[in-house]
C-alpha positions as CSV (number, residue, x, y, z in Angstrom):
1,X,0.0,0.0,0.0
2,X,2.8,2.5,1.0
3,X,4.7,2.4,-2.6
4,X,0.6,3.2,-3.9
5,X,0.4,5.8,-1.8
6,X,3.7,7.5,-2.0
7,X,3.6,7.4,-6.0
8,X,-0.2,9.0,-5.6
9,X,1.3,11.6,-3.9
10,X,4.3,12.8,-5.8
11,X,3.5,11.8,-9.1
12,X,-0.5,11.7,-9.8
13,X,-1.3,12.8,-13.5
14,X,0.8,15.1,-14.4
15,X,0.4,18.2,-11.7
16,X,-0.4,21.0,-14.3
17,X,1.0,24.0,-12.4
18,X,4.7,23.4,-11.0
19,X,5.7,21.6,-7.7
20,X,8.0,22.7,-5.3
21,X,10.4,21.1,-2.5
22,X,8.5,22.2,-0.1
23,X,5.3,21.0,-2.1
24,X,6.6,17.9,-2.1
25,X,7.6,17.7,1.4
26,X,3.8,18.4,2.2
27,X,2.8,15.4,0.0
28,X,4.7,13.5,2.2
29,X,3.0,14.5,4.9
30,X,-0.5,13.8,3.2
31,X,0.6,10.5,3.0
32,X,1.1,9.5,6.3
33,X,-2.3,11.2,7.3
34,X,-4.0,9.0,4.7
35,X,-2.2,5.7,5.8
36,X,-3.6,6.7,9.4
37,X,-6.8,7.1,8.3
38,X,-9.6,4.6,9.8
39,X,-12.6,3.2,7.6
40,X,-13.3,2.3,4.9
41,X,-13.5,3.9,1.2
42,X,-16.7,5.6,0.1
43,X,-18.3,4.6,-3.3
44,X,-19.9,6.5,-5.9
45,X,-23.4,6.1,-7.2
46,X,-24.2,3.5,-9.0
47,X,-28.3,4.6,-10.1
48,X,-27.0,7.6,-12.2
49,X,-29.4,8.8,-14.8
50,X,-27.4,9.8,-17.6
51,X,-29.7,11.2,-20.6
52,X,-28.1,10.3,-23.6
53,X,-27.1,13.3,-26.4
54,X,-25.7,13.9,-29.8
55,X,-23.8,17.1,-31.2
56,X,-26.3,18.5,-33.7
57,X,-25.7,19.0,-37.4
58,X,-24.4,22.1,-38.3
59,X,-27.1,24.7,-38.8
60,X,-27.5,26.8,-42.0
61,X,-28.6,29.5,-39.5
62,X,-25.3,29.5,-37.1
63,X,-23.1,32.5,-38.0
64,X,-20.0,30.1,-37.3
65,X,-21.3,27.8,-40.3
66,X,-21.8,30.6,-42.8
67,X,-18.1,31.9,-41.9
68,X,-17.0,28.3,-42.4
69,X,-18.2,27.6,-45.6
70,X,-17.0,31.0,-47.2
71,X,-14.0,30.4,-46.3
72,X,-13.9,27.0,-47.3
73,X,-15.4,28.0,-50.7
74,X,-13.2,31.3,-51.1
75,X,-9.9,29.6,-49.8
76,X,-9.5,25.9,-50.5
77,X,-8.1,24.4,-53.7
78,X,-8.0,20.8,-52.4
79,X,-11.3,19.7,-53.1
80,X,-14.2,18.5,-50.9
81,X,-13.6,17.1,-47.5
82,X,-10.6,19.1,-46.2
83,X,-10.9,21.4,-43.4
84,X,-9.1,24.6,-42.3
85,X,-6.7,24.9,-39.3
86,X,-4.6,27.4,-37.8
87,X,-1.7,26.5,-35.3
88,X,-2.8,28.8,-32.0
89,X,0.9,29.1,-30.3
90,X,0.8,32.1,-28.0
91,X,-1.7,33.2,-25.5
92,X,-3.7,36.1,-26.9
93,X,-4.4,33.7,-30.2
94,X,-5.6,30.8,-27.8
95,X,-7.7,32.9,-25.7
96,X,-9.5,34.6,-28.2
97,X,-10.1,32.2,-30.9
98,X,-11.9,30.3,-27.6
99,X,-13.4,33.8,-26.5
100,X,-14.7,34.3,-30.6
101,X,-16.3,31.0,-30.2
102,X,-18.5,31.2,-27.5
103,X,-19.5,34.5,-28.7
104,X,-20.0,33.2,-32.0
105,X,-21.9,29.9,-31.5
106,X,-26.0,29.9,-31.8
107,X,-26.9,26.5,-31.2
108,X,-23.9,24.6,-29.3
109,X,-21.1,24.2,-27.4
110,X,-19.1,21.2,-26.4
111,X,-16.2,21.3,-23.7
112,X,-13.8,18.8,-22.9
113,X,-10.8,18.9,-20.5
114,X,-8.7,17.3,-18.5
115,X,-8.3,20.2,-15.8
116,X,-10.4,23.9,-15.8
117,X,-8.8,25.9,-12.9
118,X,-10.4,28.7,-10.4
119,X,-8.6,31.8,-11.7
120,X,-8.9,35.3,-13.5
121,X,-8.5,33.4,-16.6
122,X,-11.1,31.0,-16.6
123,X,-14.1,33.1,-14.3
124,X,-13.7,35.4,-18.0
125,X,-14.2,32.8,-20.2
126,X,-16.7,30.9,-18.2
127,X,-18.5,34.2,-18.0
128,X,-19.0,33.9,-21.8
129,X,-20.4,30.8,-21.8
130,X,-23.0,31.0,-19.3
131,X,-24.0,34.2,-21.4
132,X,-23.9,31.8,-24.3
133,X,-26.6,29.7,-22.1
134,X,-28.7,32.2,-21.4
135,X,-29.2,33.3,-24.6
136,X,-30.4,29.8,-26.2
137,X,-27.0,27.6,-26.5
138,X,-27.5,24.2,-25.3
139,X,-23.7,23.9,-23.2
140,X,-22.3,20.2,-22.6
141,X,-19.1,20.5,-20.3
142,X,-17.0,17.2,-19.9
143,X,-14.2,17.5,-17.1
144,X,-11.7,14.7,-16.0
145,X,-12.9,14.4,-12.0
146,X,-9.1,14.5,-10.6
147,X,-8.8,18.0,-10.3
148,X,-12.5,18.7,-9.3
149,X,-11.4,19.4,-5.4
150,X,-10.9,22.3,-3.4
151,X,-11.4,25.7,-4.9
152,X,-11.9,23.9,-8.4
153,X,-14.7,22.7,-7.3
154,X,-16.3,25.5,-7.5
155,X,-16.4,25.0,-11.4
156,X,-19.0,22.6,-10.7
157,X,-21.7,25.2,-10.3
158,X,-21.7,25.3,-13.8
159,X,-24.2,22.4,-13.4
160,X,-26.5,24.7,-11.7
161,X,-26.9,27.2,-14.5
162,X,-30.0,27.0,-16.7
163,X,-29.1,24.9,-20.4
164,X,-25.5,23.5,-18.7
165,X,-25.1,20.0,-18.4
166,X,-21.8,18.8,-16.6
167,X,-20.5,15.7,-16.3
168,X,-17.3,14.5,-14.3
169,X,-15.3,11.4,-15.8
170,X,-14.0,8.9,-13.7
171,X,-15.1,10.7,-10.4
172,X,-13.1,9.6,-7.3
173,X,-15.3,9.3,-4.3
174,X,-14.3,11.3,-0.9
175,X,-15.0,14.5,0.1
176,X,-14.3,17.2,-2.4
177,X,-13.0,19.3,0.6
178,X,-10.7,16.8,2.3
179,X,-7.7,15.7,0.8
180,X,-6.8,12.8,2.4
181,X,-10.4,11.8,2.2
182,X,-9.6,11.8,-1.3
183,X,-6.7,10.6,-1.4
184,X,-7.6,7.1,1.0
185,X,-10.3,6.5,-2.1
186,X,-7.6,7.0,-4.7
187,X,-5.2,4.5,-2.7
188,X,-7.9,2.0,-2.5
189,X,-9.2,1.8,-6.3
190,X,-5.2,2.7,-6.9
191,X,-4.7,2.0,-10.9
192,X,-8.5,3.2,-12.2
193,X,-7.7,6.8,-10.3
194,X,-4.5,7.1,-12.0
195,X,-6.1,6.8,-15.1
196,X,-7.6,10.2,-16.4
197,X,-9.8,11.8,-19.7
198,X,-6.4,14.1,-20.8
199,X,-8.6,14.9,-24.3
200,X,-9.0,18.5,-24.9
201,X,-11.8,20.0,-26.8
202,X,-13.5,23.4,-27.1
203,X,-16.3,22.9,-29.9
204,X,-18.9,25.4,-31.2
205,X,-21.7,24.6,-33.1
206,X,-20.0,21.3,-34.7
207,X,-18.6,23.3,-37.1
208,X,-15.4,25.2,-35.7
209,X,-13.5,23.9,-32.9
210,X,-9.9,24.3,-30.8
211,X,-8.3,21.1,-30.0
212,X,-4.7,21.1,-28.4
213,X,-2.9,20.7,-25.7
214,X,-4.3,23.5,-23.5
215,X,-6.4,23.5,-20.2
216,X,-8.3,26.1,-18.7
217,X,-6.6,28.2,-16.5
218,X,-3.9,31.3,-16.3
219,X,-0.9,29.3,-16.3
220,X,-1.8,28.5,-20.3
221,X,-2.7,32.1,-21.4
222,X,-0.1,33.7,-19.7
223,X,-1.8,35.2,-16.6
224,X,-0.1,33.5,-13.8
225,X,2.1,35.7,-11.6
226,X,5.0,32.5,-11.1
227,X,4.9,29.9,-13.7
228,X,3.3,29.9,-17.0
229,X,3.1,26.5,-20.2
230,X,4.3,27.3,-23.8
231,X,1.4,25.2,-25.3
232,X,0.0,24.6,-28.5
233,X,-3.4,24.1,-29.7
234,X,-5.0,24.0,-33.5
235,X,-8.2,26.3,-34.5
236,X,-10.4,24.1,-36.7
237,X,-12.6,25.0,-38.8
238,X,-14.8,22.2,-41.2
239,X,-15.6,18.9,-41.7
240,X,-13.0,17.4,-39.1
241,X,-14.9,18.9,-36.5
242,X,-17.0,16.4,-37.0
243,X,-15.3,13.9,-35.7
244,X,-13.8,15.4,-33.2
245,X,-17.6,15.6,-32.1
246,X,-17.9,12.7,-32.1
247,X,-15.5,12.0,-29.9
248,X,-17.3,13.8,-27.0
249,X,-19.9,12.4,-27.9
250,X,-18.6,8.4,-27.2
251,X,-17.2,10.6,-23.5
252,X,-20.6,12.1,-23.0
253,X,-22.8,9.1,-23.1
254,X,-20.1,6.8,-21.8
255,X,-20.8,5.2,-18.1
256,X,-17.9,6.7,-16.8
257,X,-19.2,10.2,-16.5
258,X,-21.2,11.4,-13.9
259,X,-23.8,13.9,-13.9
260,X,-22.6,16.6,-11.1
261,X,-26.2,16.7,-9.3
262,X,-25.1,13.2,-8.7
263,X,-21.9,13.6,-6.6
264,X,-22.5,17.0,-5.2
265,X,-25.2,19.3,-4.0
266,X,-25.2,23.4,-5.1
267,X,-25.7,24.0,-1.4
268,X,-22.2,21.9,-0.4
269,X,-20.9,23.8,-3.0
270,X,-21.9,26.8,-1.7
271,X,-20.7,26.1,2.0
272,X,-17.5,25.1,0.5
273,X,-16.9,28.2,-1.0
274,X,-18.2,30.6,2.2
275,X,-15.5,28.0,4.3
276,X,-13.0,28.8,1.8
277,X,-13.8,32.7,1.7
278,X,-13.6,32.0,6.0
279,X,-10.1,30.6,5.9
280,X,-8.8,33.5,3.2
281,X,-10.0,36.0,5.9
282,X,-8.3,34.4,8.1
283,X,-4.6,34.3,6.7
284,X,-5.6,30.6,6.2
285,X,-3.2,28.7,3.7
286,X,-5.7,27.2,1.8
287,X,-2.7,26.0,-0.8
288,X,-1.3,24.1,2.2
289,X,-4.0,22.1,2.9
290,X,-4.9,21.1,-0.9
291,X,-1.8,20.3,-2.2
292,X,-1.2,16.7,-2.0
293,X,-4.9,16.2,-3.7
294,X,-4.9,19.2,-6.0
295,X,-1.4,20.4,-7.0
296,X,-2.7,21.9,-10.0
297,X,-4.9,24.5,-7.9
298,X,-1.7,25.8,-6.3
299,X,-1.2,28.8,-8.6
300,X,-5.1,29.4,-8.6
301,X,-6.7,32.0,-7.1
302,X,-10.5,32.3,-6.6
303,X,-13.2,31.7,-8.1
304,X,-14.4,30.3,-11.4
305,X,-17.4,31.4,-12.5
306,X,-18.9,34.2,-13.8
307,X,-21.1,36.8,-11.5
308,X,-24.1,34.8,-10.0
309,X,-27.5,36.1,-9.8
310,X,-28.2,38.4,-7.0
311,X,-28.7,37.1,-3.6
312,X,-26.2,33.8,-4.6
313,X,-22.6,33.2,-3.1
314,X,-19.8,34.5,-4.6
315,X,-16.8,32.6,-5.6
316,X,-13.6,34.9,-3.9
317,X,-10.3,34.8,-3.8
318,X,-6.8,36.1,-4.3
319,X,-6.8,36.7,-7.7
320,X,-5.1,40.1,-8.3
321,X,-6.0,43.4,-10.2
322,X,-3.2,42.7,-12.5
323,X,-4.2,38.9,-13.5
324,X,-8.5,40.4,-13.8
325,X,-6.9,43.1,-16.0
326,X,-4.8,41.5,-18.2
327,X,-7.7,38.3,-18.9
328,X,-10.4,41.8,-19.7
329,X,-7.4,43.0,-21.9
330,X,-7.8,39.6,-24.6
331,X,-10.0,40.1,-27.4
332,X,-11.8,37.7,-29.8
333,X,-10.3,37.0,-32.6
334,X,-11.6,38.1,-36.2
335,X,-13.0,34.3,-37.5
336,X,-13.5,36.0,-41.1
337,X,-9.7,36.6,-41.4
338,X,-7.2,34.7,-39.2
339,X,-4.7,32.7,-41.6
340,X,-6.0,29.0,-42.0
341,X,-4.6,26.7,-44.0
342,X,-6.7,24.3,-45.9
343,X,-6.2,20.2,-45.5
344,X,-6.9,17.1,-45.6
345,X,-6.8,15.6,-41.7
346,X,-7.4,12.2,-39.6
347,X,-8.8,12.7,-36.3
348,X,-7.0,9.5,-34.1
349,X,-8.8,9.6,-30.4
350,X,-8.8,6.8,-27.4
351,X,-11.8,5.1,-26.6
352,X,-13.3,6.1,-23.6
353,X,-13.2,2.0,-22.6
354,X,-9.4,2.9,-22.1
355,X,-10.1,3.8,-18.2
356,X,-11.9,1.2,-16.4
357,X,-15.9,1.6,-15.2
358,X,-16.9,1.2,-11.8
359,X,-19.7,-1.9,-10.8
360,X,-22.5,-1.7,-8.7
361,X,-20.7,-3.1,-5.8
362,X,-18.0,0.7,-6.4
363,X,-15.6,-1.3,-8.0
364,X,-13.2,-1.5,-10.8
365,X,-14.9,-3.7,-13.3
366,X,-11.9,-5.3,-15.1
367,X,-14.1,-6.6,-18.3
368,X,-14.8,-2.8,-18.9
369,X,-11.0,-2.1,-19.0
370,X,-10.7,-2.9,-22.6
371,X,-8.1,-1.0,-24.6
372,X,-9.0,2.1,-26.7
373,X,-8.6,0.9,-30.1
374,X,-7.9,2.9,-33.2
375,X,-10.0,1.0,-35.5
376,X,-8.5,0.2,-39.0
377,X,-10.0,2.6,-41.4
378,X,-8.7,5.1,-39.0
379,X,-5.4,3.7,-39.3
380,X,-5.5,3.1,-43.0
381,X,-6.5,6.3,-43.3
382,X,-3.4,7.6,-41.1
383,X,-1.1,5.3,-43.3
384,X,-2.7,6.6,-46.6
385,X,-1.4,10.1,-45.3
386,X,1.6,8.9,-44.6
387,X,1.6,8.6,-48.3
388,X,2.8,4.6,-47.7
389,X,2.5,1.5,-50.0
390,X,2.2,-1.5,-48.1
391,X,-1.1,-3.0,-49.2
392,X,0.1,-6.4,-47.6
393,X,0.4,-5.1,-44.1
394,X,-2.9,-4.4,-41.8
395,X,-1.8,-2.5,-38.9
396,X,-3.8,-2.4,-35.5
397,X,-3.0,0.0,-32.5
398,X,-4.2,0.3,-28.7
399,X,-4.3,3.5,-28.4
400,X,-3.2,7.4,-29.7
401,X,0.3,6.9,-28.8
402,X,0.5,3.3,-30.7
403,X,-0.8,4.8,-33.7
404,X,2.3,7.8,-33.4
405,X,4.7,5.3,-32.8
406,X,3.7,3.7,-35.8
407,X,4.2,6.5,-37.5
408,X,7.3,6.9,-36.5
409,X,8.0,3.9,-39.1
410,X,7.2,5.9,-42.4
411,X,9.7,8.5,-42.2
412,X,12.2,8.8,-44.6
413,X,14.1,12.0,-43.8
414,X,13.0,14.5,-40.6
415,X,11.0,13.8,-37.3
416,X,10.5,17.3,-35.0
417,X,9.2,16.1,-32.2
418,X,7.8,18.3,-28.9
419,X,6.5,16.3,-25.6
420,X,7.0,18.1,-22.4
421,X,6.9,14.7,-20.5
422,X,8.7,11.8,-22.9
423,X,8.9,8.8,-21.2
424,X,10.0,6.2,-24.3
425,X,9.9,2.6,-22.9
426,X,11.7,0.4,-24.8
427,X,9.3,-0.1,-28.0
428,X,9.7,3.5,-28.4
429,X,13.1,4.1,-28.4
430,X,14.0,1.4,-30.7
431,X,11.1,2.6,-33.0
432,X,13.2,5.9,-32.6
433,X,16.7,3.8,-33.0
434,X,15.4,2.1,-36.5
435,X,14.9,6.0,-37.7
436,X,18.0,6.8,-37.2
437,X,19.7,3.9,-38.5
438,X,17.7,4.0,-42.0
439,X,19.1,8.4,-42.2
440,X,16.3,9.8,-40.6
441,X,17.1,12.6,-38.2
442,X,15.3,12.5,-35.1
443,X,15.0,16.4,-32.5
444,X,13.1,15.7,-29.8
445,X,12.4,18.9,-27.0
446,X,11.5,17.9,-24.0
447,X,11.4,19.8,-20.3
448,X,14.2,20.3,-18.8
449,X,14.3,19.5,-14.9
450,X,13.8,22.8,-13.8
451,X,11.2,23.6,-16.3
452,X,9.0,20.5,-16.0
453,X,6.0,21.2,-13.5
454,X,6.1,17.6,-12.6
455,X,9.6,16.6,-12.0
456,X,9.2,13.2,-10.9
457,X,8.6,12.7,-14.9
458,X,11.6,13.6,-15.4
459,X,12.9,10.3,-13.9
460,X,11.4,8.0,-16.5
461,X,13.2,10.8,-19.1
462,X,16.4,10.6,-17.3
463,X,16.9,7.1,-17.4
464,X,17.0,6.7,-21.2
465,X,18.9,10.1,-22.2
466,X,22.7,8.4,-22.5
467,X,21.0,5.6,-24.3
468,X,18.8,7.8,-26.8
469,X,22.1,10.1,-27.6
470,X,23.9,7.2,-28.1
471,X,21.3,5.7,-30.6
472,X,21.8,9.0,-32.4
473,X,18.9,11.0,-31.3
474,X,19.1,14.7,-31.0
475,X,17.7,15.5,-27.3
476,X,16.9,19.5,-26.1
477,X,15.4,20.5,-22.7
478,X,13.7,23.9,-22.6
479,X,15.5,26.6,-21.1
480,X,12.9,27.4,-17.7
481,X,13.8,31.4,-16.7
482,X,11.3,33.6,-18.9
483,X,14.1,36.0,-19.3
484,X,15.5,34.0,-21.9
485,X,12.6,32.9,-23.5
486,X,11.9,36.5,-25.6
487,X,12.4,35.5,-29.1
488,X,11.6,31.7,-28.9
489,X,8.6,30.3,-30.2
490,X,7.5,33.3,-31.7
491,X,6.4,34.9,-28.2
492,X,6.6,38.7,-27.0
493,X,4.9,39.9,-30.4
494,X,0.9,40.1,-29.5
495,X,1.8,38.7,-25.9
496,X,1.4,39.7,-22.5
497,X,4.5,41.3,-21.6
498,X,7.3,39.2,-19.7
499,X,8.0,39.9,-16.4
500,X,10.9,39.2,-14.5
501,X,11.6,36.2,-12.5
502,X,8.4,33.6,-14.0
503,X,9.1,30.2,-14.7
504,X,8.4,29.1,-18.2
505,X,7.1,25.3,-18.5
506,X,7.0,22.6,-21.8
507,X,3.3,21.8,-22.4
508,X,3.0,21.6,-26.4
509,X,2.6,17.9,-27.5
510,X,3.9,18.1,-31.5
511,X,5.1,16.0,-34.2
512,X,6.1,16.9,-37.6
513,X,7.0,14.3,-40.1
514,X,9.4,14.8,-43.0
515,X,8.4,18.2,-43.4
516,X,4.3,17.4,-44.7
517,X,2.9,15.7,-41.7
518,X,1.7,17.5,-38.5
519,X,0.3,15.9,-35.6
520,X,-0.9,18.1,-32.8
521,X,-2.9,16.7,-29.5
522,X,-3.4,16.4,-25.8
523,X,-1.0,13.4,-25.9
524,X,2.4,13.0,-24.4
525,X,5.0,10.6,-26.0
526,X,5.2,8.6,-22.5
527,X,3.5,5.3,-20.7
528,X,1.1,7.4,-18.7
529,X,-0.4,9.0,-22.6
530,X,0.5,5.3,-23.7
531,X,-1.1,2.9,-21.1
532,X,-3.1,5.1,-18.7
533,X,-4.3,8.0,-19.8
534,X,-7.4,8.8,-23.0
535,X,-5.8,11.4,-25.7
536,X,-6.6,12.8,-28.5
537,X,-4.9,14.1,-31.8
538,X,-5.1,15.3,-35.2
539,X,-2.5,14.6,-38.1
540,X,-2.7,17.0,-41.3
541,X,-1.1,16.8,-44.2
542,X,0.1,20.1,-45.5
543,X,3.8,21.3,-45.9
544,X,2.9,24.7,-45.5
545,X,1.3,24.1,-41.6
546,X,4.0,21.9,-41.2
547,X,6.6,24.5,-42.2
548,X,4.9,27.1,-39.2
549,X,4.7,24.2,-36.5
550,X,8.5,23.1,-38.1
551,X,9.7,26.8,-37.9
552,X,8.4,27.8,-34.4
553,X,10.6,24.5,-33.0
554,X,13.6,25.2,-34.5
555,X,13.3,28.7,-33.2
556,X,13.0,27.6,-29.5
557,X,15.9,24.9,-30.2
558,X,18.3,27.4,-31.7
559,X,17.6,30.0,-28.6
560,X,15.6,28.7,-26.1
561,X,16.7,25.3,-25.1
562,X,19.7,23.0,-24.2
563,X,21.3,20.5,-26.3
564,X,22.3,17.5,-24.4
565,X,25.0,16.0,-25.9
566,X,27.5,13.3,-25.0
567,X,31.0,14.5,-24.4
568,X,33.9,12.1,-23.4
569,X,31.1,9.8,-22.2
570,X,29.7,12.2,-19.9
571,X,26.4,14.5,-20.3
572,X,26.9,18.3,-21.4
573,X,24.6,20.7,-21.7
574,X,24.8,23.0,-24.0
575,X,23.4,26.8,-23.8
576,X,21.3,27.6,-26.6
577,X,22.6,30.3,-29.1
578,X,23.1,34.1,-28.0
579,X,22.0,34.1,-24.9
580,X,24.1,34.7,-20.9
581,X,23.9,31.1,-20.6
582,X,27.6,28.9,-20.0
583,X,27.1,25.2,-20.8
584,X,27.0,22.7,-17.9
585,X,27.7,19.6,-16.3
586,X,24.5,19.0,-14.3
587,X,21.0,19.4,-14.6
588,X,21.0,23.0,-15.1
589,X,18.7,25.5,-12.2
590,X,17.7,22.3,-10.6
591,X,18.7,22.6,-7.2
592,X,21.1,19.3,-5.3
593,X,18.3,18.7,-2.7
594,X,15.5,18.3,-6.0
595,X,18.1,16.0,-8.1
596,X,18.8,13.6,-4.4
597,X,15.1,13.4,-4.0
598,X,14.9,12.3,-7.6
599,X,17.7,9.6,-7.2
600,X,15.6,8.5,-3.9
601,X,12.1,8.1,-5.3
602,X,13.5,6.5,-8.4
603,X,13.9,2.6,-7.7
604,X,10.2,3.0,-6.8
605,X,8.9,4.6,-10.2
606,X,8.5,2.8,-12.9
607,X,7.8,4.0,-16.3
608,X,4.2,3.3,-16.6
609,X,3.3,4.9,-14.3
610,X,5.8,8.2,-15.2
């Protein structure tokens, strides 16, 4: 039980905000609390009445449909059936292509995420869409349970609002305002908790729609006062929306996800938040007592959602002038005239079946456990792109990341590869090896120890770096002081402006194949993405988006990251080009006490569950 517990509590999918020493010091702590704890785990419900929906067609009559299919008409030359994207790389662009389409949609909107924080960021946006609802939208919101705790909870209101549905996947039972309540439960039903819904979708109307790596919160627009992601998501606009629809639709329906009215009352809600607004008075260090169970709500502050009616509770919190400011200060994007690029796409996307269901008894029903397969036409599809001939060969894949690996196989030249946690295994790096050995060169930028928010990762990545340089990959780590971040990856034009002393983190997930392939989704190339988690991407075959996504890389490898090379048998890091960096010896900005921790926790982390 103990090596469960202390793996729950250090490395639990993926913290999405960063983790400190003394974070980690307090999950520690959390442990030991929840192997004292008496009685026995609580259960969820098992008569759940889940009303089964379907994305609508696109209407003739949705504003978002008519500015589709002018564009579509106007701008494509590649015939029927291809769809129009447009990589969304920097903060403002992400933002407001997400603000222009809840503004623009009419009939509906469909939201998926693995994590939707309490900050200045996401009480705007929600804001929108409960204005959306009020005005006619029918609003379906999808959101992994893990991070549904604490102040996040309070995102869960949403339910409550007139034409919102919400639903939680995978809900861990426990107390939403007791960590180590939560945290006994997760022990106890250990492997189906660590499994999460890490698919990301923002869809309007079922005709445009963002897809990426991106959750909902200021640490991925650039609002958060300490430590902020470099992310990537794609603005779609077509047919392949479609299917990406579809997608959420298999989530929606799927037993797995739980109405909110059937976990949690509006009025515990509501004393939740007045406790929380008690403790704040207070001095209270809310932060403290959340983060073995939450780590991602560690750099939120307040509140989620919009201004209730009159005479209803208030979310509150620390969130500062600046941060309200500077979320009011991003603007909708124009969807008549930002630069899209027409193309023919696959969408590839886990089954929901990937994460186990619970029985009526609250337990993990193993027959439900069944892989999420790519079927074959999706795959033959994905090869056909791939422009292969190999009519002889019927491929089959268990999951998003099989189906990349796979890929991996029909290069001939390039592979540009971005995965803030990269966790190989052994089928991967040889899949990698056999690249190189037939003249393919293979970049791969990764996090850095210092830069990655969940450094325990950084273990499984660590343990195969000597061994990947040696099979002739070509490994960079992202640089993590903003200060020398200004000209990479095309930030600080249109951005909010840097300030001095944040932490910049890895969070785009990216592939781009020999120059006329890009893949962009929520996935990670790692065991967790692999094994554990449901993903989601979409590959497109253009040169020209390629090119952009190819470009921006480069950029951030050339100035804004470290290449790790192998130098008389010994790592050396080398500083990226002009810049006040010196090359080094060791892990660069991580601190001795961090890298012992890491060397401690090791022999008990293995890389599925990294």
């Amino acid at each position: 039980m103990l090596p469960a517990l202390l793996t729950s509590a250090l490395s639990p999918l993926r913290p999405s905000e960063t983790t400190s020493w003394p974070q980690l010091q307090r999950g520690l702590v959390m442990v030991c609390a929840a192997v004292l704890l008496a009685g026995c785990a609580s259960k969820l419900p098992t008569q759940v009445d889940r009303p089964v929906s379907s994305a609508q067609p696109p209407a003739a009559s949705s504003p978002l449909v008519q500015i589709s299919q002018q564009r579509q008409k106007a701008e494509s030359k590649a015939g029927p059936g291809v769809s129009g994207f447009e990589i969304l790389a920097g903060a403002q662009a992400a933002y407001g292509a997400r603000l222009a389409l809840v503004q623009g949609a009419k009939h509906t909107l469909d939201v998926q995420y693995y994590a939707i924080h309490a900050d200045a960021s996401t009480a705007r946006l929600l804001e929108s869409v409960v204005n959306a609802a009020r005005r006619g939208v029918r609003v379906r919101v999808l959101l992994d349970d893990f991070h549904g705790t604490g102040r996040n909870a309070q995102v869960m209101r949403l339910a409550f609002e007139p034409n919102i549905e919400m639903r939680m996947f995978n809900p861990l039972p426990g107390d939403r305002d007791s960590p180590i309540s939560r945290m006994w439960n997760a022990a106890t039903d250990f492997q189906r908790a660590q499994q999460r819904m890490h698919n990301k979708l923002f869809l309007a109307d079922n005709v445009m729609g963002i897809m990426g790596g991106r959750n909902l919160g200021d640490a991925y627009f650039d609002n958060d006062e300490s430590s902020n992601f470099l992310d990537t998501d794609v603005l779609v606009m077509g047919p392949a929306v479609r299917d990406l629809s579809s997608s959420f639709d298999s989530y929606w329906n799927n037993e797995r996800a739980y109405p909110v009215q059937s976990l949690i009352s509006k009025k515990t809600l509501e004393d939740m938040q007045q406790a929380y607004q008690a403790r704040q008075s207070k001095g209270g260090d809310d932060d403290a007592a959340n983060a073995a169970s939450e780590p991602a709500a560690r750099n939120s502050s307040g509140g989620a959602l919009p201004s209730p009616p009159d005479g209803e509770p208030r979310p509150g919190g620390a969130i500062s002038d600046e941060q309200r400011e500077r979320a009011w200060d991003m603007q909708p994007v124009d969807l008549q005239t930002v630069p899209l690029v027409w193309a023919h796409s696959v969408v590839m996307a886990d089954a929901p079946s990937k994460i186990p269901a619970v029985d009526s008894d609250g337990q993990t029903n193993p027959l439900s456990a069944a892989p999420g397969v790519l079927d074959n036409k999706r795959l033959a599809q994905l090869r056909a792109l791939a422009e292969t001939r190999n009519p002889g060969h019927s491929p089959s894949a268990d999951s998003v990341v099989d189906g990349l690996v796979q890929l991996l196989g029909y290069a001939k030249k390039d592979l540009l590869i971005v995965s803030p946690y990269f966790v190989p295994g052994e089928s991967m790096r040889q899949a990698f090896k056999d690249a190189v050995q037939r003249g393919v060169r293979v970049r791969i930028l990764t996090n850095s120890l210092s830069s990655n928010d969940a450094p325990i990762a950084h273990i499984g990545y660590a343990r195969h770096r000597e061994t990947l340089l040696r099979d002739g990959v070509e490994l960079y780590e992202l640089v993590s002081d903003e200060s020398d971040l200004r000209a990479a990856f095309g930030l600080g034009s249109g951005q909010n402006s840097f300030r001095e002393g944040r932490r910049v983190m890895l969070h785009s997930k990216v592939l781009v194949l020999d120059g006329q392939l890009l893949v962009v989704g929520s996935m990670n190339l790692d065991q967790r993405s692999k094994l554990q988690n449901t993903e989601i991407a979409v590959l497109v075959r253009s040169r020209k988006l390629s090119g952009q996504a190819a470009g921006m890389i480069e950029k951030g490898l050339e100035s804004a990251a470290w290449h790790v090379v192998l130098k008389d048998g010994k790592l050396l890091w080398q500083a990226p080009q002009n810049t006040r960096l010196k090359d080094q010896t060791t892990e660069p900005d991580a601190s001795l006490p961090l890298r012992l921790m890491l060397k401690i926790i090791s022999p008990f982390t293995p890389d599925s569950l990294l």
